[in-house]
DSSP file (Angstrom, degrees, kcal/mol; ACC not computed):
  #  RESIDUE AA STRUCTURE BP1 BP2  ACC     N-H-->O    O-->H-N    N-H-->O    O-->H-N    TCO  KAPPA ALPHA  PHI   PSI    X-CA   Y-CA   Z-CA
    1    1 A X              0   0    0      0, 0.0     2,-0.4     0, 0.0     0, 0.0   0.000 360.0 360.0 360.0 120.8    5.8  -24.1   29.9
    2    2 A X        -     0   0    0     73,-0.1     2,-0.3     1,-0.1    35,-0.0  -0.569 360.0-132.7 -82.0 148.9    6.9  -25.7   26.7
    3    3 A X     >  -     0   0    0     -2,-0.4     4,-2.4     1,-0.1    -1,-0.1  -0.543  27.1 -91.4 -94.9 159.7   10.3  -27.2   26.6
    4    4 A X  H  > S+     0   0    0     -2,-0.3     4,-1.3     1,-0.2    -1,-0.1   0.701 116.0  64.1 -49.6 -32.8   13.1  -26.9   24.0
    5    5 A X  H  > S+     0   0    0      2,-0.2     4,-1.8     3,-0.2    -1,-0.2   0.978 106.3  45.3 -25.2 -78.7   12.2  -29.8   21.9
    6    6 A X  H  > S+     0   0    0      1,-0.2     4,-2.8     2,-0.2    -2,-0.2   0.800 112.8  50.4 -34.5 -41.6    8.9  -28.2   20.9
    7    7 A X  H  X S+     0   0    0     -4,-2.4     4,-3.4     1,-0.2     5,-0.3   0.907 112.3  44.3 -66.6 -40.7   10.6  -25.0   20.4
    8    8 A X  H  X S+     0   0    0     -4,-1.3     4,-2.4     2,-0.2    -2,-0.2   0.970 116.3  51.5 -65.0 -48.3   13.4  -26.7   18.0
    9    9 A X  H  X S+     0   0    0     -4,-1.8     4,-2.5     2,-0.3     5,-0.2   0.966 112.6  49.6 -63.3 -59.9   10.2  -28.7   16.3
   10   10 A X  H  < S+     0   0    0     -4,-2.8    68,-0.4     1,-0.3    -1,-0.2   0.733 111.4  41.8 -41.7 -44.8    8.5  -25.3   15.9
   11   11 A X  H >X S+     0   0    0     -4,-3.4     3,-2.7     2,-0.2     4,-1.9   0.930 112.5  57.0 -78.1 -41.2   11.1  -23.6   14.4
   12   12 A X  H 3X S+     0   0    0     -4,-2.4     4,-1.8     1,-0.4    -2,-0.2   0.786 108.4  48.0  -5.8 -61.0   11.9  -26.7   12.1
   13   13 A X  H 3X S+     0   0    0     -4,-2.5     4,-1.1     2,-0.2    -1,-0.4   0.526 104.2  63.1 -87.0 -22.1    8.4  -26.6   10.9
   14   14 A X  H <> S+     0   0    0     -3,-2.7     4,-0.7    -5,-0.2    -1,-0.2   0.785 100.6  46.1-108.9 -44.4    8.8  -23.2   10.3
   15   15 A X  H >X S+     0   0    0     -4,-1.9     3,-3.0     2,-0.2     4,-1.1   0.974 114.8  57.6 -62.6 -67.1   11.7  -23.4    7.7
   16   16 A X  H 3X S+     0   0    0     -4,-1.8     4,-0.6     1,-0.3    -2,-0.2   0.790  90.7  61.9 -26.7 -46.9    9.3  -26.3    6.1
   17   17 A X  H >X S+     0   0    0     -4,-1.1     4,-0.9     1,-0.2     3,-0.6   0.791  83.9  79.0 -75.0 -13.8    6.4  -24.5    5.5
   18   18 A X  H << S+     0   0    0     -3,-3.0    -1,-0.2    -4,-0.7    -2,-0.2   0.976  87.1  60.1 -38.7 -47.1    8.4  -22.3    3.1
   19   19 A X  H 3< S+     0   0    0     -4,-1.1    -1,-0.3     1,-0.3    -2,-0.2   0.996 100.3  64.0 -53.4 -32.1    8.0  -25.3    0.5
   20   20 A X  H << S+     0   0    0     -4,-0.6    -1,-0.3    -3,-0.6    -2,-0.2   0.932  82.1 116.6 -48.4 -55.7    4.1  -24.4    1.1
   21   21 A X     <  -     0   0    0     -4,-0.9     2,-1.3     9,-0.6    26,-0.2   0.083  53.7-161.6 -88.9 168.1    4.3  -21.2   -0.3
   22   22 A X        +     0   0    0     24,-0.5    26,-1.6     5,-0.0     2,-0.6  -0.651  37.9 139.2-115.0  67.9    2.7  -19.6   -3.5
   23   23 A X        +     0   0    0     -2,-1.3     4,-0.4     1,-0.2    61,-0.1  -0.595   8.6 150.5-121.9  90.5    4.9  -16.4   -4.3
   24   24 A X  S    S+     0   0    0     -2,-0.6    -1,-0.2     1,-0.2    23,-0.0   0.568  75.9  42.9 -88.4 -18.0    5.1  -16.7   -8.3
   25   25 A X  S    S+     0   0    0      3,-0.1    -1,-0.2     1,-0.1    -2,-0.1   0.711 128.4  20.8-117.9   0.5    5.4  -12.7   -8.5
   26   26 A X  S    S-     0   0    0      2,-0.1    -2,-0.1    -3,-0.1    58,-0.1   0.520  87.4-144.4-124.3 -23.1    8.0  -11.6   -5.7
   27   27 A X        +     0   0    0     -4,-0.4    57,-0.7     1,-0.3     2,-0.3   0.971  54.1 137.3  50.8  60.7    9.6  -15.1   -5.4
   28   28 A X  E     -A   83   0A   0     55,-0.2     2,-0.7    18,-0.1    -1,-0.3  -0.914  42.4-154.2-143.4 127.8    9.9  -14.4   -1.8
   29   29 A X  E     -A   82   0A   0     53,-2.9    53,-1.9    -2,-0.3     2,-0.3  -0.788  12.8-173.7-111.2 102.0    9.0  -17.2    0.1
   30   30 A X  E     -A   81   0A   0     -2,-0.7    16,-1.0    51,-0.2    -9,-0.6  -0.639   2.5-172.6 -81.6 141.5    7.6  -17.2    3.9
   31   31 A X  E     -AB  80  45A   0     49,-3.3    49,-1.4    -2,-0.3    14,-0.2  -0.859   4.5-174.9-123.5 167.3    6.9  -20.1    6.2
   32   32 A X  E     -AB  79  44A   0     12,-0.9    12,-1.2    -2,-0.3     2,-0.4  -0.978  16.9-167.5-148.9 150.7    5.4  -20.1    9.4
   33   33 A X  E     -AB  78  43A   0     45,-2.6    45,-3.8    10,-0.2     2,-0.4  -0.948  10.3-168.3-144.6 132.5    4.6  -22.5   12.2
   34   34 A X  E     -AB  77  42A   0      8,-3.9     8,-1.9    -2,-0.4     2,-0.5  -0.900   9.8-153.0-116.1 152.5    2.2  -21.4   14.9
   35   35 A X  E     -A   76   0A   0     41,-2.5    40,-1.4    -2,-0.4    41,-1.2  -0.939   9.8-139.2-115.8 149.7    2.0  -23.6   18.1
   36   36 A X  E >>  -A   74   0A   0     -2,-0.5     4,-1.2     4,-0.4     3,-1.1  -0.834  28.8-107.3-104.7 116.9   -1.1  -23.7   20.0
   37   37 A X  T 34 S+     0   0    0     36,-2.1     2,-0.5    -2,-0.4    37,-0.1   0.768 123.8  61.5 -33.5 -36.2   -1.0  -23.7   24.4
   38   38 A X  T 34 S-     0   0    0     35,-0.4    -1,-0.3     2,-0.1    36,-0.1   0.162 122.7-117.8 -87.9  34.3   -2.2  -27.7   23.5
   39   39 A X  T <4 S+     0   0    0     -3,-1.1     2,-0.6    -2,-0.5    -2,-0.1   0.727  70.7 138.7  42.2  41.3    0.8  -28.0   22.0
   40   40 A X     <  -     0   0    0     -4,-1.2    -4,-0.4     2,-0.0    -1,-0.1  -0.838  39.7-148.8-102.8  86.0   -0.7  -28.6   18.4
   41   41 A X        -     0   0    0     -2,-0.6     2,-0.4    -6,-0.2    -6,-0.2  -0.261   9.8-165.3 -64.6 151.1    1.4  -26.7   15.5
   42   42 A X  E     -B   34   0A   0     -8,-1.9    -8,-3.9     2,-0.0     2,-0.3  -0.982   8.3-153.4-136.2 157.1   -0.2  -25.3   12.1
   43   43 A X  E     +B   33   0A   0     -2,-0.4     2,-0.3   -10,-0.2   -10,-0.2  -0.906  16.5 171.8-126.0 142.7    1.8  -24.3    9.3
   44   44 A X  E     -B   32   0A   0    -12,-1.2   -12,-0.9    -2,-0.3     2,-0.3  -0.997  14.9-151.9-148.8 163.3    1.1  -22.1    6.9
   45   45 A X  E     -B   31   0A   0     -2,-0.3     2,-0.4   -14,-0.2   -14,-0.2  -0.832  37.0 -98.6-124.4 173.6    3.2  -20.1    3.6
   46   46 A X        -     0   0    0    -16,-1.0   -24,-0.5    -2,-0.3     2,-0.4  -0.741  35.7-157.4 -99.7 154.9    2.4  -16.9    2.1
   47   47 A X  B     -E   56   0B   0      9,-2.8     9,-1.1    -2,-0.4   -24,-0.1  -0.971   7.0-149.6-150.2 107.1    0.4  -17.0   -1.0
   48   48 A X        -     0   0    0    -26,-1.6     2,-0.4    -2,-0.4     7,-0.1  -0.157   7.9-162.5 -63.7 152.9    0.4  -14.2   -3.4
   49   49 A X        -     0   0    0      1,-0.3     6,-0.1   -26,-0.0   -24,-0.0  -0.915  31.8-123.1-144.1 154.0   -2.2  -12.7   -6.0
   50   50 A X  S    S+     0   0    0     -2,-0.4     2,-1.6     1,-0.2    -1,-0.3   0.957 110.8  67.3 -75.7 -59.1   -1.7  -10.7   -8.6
   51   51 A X  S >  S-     0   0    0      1,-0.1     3,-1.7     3,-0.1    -1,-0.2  -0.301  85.6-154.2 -33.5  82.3   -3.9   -8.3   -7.1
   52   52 A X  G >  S+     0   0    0     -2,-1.6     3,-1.5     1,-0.2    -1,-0.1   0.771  87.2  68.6 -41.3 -18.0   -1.4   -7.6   -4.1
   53   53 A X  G 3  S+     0   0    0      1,-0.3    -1,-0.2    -3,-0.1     2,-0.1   0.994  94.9  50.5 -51.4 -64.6   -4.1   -6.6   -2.0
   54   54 A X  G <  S+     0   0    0     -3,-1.7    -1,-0.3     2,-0.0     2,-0.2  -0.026  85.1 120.2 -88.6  41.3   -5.5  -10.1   -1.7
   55   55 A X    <   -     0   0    0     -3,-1.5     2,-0.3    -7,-0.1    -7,-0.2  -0.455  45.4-164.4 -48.8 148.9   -1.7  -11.6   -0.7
   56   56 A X  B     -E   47   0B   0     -9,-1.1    -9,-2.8    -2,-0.2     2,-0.3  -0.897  11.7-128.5-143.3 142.6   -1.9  -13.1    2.5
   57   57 A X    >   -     0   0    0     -2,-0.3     3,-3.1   -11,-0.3   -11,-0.1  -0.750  21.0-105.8-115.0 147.3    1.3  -13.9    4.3
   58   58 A X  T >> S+     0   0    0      1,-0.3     4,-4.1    -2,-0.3     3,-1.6   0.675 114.1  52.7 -20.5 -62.1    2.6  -17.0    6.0
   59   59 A X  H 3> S+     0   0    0      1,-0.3     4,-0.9     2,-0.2    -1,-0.3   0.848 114.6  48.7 -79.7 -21.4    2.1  -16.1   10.0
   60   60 A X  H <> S+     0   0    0     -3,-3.1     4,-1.1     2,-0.2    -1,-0.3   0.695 104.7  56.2-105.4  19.3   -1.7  -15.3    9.0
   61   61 A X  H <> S+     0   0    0     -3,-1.6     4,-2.6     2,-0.2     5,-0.3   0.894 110.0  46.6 -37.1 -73.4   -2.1  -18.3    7.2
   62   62 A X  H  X S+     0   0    0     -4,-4.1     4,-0.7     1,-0.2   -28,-0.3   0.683 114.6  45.2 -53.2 -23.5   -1.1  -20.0   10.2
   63   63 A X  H  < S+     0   0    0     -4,-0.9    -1,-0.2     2,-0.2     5,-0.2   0.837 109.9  54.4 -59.0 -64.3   -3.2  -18.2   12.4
   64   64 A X  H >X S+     0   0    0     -4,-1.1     4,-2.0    -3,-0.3     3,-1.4   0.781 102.9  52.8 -87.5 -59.8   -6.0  -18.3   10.4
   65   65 A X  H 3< S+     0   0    0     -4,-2.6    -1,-0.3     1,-0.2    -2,-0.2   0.836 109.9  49.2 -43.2 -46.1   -6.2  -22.1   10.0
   66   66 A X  T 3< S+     0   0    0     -4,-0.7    -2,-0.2    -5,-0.3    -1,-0.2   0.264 107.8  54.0 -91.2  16.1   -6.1  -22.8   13.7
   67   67 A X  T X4 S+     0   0    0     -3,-1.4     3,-0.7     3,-0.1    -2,-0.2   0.442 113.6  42.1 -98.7 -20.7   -8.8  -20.3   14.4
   68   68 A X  T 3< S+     0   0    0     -4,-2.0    -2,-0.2     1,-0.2    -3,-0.1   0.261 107.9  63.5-103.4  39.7  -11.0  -22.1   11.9
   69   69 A X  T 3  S-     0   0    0      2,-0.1    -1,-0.2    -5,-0.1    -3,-0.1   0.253 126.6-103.5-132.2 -44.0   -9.7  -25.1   13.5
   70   70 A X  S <  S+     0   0    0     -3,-0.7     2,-0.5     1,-0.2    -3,-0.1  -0.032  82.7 125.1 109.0 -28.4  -11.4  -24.1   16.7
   71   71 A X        +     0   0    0     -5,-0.2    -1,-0.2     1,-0.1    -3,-0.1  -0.574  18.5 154.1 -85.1 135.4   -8.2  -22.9   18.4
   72   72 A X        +     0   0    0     -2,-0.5     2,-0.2     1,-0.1    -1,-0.1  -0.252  54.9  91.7-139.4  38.1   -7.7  -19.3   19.9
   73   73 A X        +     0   0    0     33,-0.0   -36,-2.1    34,-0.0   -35,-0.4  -0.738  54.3 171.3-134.1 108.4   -5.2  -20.0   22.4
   74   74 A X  E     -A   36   0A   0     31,-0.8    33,-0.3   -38,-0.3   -38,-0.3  -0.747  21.0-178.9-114.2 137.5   -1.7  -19.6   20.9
   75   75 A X  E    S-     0   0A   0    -40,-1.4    36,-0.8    -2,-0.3     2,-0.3   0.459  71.3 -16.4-102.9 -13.0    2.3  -19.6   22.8
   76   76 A X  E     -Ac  35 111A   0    -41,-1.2   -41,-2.5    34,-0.2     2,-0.3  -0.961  49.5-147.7 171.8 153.5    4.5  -18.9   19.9
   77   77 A X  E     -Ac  34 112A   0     34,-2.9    36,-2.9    -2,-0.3     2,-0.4  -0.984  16.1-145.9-149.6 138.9    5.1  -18.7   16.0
   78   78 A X  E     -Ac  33 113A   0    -45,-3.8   -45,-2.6   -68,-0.4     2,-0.3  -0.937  14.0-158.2-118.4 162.7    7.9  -19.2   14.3
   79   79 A X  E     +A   32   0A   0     34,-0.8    36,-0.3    -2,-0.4     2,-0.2  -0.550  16.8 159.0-121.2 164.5    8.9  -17.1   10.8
   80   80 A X  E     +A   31   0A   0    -49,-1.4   -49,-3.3    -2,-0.3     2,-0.3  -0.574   9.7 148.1-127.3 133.4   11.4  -17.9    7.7
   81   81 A X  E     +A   30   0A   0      9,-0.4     9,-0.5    -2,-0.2     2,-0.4  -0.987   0.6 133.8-166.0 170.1   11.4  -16.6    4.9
   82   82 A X  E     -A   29   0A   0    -53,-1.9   -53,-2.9    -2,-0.3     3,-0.2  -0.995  58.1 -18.4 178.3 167.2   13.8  -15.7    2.0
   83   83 A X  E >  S-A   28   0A   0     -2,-0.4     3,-1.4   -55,-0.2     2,-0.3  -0.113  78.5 -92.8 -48.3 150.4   14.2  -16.0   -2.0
   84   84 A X  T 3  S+     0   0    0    -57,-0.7    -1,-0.1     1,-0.3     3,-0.1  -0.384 113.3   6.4 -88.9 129.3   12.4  -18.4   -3.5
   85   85 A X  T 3  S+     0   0    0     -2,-0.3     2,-0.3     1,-0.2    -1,-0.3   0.857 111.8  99.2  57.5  41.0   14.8  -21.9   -3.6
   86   86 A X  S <  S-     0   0    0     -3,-1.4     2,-0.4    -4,-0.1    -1,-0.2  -0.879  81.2-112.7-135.7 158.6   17.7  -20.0   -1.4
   87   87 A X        -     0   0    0     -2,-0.3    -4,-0.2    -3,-0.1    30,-0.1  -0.745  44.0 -87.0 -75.4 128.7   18.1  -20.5    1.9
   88   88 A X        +     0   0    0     -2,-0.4    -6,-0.1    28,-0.3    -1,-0.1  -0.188  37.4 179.1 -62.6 159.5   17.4  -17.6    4.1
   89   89 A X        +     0   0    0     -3,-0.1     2,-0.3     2,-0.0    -1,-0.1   0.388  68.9  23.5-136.0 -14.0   20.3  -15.0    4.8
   90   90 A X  S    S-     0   0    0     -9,-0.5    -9,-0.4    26,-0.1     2,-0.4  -0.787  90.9 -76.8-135.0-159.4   18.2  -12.4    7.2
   91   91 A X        -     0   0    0     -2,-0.3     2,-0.9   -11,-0.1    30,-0.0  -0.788  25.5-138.5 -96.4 134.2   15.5  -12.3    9.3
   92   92 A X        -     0   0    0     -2,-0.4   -12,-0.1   -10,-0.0    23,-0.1  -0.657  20.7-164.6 -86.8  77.2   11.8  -12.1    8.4
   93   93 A X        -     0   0    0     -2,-0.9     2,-0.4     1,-0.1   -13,-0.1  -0.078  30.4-106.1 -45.9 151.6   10.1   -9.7   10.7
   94   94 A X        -     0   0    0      1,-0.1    -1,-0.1     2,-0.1   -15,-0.0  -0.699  37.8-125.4 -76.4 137.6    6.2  -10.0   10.7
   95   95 A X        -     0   0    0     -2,-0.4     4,-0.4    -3,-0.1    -1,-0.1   0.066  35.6 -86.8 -67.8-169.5    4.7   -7.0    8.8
   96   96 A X  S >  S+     0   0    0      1,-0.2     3,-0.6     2,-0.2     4,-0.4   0.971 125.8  50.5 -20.7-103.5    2.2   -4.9   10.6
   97   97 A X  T 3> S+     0   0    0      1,-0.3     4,-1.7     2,-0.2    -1,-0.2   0.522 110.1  52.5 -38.0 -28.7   -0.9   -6.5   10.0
   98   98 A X  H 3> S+     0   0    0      1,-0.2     4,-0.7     2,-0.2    -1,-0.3   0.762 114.8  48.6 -80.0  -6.3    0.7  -10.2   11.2
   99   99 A X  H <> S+     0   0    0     -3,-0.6     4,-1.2    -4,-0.4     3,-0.3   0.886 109.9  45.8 -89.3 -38.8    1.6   -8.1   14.2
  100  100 A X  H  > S+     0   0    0     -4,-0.4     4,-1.1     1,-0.2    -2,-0.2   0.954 115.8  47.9 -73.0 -50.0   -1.9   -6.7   14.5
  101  101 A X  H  X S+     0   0    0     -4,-1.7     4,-1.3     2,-0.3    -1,-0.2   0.557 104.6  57.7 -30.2 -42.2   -3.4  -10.4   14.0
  102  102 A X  H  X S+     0   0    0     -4,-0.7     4,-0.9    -3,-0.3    -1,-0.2   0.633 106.5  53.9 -93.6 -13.7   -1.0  -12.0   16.6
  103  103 A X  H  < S+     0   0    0     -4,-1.2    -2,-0.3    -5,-0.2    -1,-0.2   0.870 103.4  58.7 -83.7 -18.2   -2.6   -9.3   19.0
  104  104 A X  H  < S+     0   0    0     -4,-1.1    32,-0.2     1,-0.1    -2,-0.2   0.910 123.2  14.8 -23.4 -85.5   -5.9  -10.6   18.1
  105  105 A X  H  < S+     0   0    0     -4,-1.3   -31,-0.8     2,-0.1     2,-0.4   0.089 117.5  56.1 -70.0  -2.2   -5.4  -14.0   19.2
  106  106 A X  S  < S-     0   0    0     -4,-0.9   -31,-0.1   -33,-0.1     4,-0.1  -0.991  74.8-115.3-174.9 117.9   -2.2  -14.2   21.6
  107  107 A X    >   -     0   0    0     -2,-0.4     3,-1.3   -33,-0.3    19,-0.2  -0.021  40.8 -90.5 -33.4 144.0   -1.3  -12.3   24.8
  108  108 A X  T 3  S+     0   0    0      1,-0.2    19,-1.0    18,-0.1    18,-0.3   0.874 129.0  54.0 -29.3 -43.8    1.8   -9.7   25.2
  109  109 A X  T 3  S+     0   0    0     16,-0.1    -1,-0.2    17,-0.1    -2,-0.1   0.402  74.1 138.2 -98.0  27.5    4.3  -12.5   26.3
  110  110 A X    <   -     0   0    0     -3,-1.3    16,-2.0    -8,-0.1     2,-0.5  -0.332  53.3-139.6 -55.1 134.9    3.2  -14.2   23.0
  111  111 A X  E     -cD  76 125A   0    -36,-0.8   -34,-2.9    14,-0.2     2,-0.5  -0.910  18.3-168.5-117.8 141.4    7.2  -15.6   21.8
  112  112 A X  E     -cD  77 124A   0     12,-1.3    12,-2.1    -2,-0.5     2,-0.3  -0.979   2.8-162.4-135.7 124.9    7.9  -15.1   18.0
  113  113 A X  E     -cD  78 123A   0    -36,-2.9   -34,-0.8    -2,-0.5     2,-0.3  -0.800   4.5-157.7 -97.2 135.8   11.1  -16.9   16.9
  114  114 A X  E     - D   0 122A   0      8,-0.8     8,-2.3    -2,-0.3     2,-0.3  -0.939  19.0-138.0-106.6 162.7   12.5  -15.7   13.4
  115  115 A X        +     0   0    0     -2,-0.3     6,-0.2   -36,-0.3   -27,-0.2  -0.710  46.9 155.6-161.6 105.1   14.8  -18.1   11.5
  116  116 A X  S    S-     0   0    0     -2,-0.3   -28,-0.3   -36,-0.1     2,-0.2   0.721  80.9 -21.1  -3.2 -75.1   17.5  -18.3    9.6
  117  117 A X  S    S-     0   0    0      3,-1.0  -102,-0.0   -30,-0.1     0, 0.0  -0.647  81.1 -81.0-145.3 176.2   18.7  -22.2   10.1
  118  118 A X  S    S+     0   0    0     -2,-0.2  -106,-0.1     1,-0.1  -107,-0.1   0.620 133.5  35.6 -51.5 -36.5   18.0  -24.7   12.5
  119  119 A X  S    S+     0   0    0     -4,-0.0     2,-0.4     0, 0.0    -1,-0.1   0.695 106.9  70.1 -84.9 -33.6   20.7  -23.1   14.8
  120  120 A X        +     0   0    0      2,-0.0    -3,-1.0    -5,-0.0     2,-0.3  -0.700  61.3 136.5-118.4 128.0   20.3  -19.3   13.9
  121  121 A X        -     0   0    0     -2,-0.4     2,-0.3    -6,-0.2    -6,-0.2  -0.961  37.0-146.1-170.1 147.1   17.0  -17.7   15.2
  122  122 A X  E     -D  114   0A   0     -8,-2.3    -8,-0.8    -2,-0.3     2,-0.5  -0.903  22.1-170.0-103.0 142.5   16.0  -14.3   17.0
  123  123 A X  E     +D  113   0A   0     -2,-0.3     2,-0.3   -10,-0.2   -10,-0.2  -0.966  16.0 148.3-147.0 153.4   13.4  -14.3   19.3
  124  124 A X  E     -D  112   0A   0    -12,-2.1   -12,-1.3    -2,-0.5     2,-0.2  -0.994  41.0 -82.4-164.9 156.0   11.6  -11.9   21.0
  125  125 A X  E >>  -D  111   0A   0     -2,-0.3     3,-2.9   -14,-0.2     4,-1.5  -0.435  31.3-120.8 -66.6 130.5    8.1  -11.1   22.6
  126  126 A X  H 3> S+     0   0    0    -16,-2.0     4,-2.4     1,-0.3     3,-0.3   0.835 113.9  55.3 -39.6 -51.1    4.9   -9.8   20.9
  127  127 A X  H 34 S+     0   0    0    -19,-1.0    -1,-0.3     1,-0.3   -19,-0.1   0.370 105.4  57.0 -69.5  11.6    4.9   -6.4   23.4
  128  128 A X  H <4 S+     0   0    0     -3,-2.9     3,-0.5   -20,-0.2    -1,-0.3   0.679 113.3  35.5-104.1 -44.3    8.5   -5.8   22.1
  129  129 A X  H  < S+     0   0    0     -4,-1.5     2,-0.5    -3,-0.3    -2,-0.2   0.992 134.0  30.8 -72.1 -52.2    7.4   -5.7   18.5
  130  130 A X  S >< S+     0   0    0     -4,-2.4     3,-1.2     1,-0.1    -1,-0.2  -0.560  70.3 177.9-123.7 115.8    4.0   -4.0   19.5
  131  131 A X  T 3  S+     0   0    0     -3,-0.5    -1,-0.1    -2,-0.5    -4,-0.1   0.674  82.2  15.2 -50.2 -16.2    4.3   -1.7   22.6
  132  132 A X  T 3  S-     0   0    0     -3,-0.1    -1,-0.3     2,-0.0     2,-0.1  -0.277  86.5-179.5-169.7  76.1    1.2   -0.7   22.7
  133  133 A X    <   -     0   0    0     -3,-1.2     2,-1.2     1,-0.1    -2,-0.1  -0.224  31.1-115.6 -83.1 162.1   -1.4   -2.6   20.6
  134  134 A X        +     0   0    0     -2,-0.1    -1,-0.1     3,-0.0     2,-0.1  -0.676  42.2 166.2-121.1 128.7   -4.3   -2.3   20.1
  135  135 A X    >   -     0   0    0     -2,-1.2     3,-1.2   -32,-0.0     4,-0.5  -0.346  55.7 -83.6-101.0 161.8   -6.8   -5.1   21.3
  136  136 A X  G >  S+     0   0    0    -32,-0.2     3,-1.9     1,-0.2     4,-0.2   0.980 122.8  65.3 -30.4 -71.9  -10.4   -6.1   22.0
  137  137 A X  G >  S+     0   0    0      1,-0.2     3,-1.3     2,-0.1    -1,-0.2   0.729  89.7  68.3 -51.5  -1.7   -9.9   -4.4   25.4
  138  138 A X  G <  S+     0   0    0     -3,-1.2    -1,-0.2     1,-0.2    -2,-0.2   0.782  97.5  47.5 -26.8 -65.0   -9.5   -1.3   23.6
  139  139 A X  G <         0   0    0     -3,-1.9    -1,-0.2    -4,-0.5    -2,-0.1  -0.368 360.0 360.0 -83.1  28.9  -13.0   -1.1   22.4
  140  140 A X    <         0   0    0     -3,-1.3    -2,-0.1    -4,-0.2    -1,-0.1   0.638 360.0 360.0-114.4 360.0  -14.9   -1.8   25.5
């Protein structure tokens, strides 16, 4: 069980990594901060190409660094994101693919925080975003 500190850190870090990110052609800026069951966060922002294809966004940055990191056992990620030098004013849902990614790596009761402020967050559970993903067990 992580405690609320961690959680407050996470989402903290989450707002932060915004400054990370590369979005020169939509000037919409994600962070993300994913924390790992050994309680280790990585942060990551989304970083744009002019070839949209090869974008990658924030939450599989983060992902993506602590699997080549060596860790593949994940409790939580948190999201922000908004115009580029604004503060955010909604929520950044994870797209698809970060959804498909966090099903990869990270269990149903997987918690994803989005966030607003320090104060203002949603949160909710991976199997609530996808009901009925589809995983390694899937293909055996």
């Amino acid at each position: 069980m992580v405690d609320e500190r961690k959680l407050e850190e996470l989402r903290y870090a989450a707002l932060q990594a915004r400054e990370m990110a590369y979005a020169p052609y939509s000037h919409y800026t994600v962070g993300a901060a994913l924390l790992t069951k050994n309680g280790k966060i990585y942060q990551g922002g989304n970083i744009e190409n002019a070839s949209y294809g090869a974008t990658n966004c924030a939450e599989r940055t983060a992902v993506f660094k602590a699997v080549s990191d060596g860790c593949r056992e994940f409790y939580a990620i948190a999201i922000a994101g908004g115009m580029e030098d604004c503060k955010p004013v909604d929520y950044a849902w994870p797209c698809g693919i970060c959804r498909q990614v966090m099903q990869e790596f990270a269990g149903e009761e997987f918690r994803i925080f989005v966030v607003k402020s320090e104060n203002e967050y949603r949160e909710c559970l991976l199997k609530e975003l996808l009901p009925y993903g589809f995983g390694g067990e899937s293909i055996q």
